[in-house]
C-alpha positions in Angstrom: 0.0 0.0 0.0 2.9 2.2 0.7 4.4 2.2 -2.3 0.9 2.4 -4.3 0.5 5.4 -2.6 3.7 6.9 -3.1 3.5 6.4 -7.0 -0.2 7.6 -6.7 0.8 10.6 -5.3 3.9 11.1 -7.8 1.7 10.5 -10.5 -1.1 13.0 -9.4 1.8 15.9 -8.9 3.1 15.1 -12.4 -0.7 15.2 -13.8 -2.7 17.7 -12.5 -0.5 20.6 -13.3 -1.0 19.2 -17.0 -4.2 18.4 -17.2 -4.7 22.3 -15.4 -3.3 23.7 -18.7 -5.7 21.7 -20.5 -8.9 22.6 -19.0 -9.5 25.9 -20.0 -12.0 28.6 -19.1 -12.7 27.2 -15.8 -11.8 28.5 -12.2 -8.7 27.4 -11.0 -10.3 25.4 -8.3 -12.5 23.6 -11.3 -9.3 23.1 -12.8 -7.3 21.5 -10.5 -10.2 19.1 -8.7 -11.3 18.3 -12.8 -7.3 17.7 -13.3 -7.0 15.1 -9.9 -10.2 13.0 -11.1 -8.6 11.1 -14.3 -5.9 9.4 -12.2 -7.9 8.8 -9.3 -10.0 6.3 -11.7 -7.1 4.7 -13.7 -3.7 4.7 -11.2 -5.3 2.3 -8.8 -6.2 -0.3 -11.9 -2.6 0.3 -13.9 -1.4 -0.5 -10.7 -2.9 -3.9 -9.6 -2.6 -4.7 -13.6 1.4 -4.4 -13.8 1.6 -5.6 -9.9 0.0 -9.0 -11.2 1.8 -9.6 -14.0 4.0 -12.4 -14.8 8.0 -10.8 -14.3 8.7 -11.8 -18.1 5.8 -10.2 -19.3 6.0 -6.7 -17.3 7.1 -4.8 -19.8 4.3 -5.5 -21.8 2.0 -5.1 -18.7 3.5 -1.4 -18.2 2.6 -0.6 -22.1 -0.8 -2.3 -22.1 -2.2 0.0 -19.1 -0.4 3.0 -19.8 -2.4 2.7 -23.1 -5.3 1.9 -21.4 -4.4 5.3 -19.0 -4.2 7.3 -22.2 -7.3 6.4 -24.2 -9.5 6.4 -20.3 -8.5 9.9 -19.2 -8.5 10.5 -23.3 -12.0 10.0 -23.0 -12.5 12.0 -19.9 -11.2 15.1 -21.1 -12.8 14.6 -24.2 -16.1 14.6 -22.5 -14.8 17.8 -21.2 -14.9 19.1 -24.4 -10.7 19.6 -24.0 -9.3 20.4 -27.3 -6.5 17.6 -28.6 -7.9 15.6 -25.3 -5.6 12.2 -26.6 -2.5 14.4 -26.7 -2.7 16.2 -23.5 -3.7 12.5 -21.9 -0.5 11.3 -23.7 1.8 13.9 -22.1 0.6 13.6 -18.7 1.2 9.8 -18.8 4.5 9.9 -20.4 5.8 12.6 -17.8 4.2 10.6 -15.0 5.7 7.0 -16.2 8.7 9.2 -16.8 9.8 10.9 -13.7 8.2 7.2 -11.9 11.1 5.7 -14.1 13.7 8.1 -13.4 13.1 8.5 -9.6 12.7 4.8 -9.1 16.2 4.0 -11.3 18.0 7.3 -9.1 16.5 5.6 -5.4 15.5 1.7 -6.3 14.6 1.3 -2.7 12.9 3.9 -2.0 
């Protein structure tokens, strides 16, 4: 659970300030609590996803749900009426799986 939560929160400091930029012509306060909601839905189920997958096959487990990330919160913003909704969906999961990537290489035991 600890370390669920610490990617979770990672993953919602990386998004939300995207995903802010991306919801235009609402308050800021709209913004951000409209920004925290895509991840909320899909970290918890990429998570138990790759955490069950067979060690051979976690690569593929990490690409399958970071697609599924992408076209989910695609959606979302999409429903949002966000313009280039896939693109700003694919940037906040690239940073996230990114800086997740590059913090976990720079401490592994964290």
């Amino acid at each position: 659970m600890n370390e669920w939560l610490i990617a979770f929160l990672l993953t919602e400091t990386v998004e939300v300030p995207i995903y802010s930029l991306a919801l235009t012509g609402k308050s800021v306060v709209t913004r951000l609590l409209l920004a925290f909601l895509p991840s909320l839905f899909t970290h918890p189920l990429v998570w138990l996803f790759v955490s069950q997958s067979n060690p051979r096959s976690y690569w593929w487990a990490v690409a399958e749900s970071e697609v599924f990330a992408v076209l989910v919160e695609g959606i979302y913003l999409r429903g949002l009426r966000v313009r280039a909704a896939f693109l700003w969906s694919l940037l906040a999961n690239a940073s996230s799986l990114g800086v997740g990537m590059l913090l976990y290489r720079l401490w592994p035991h964290c």
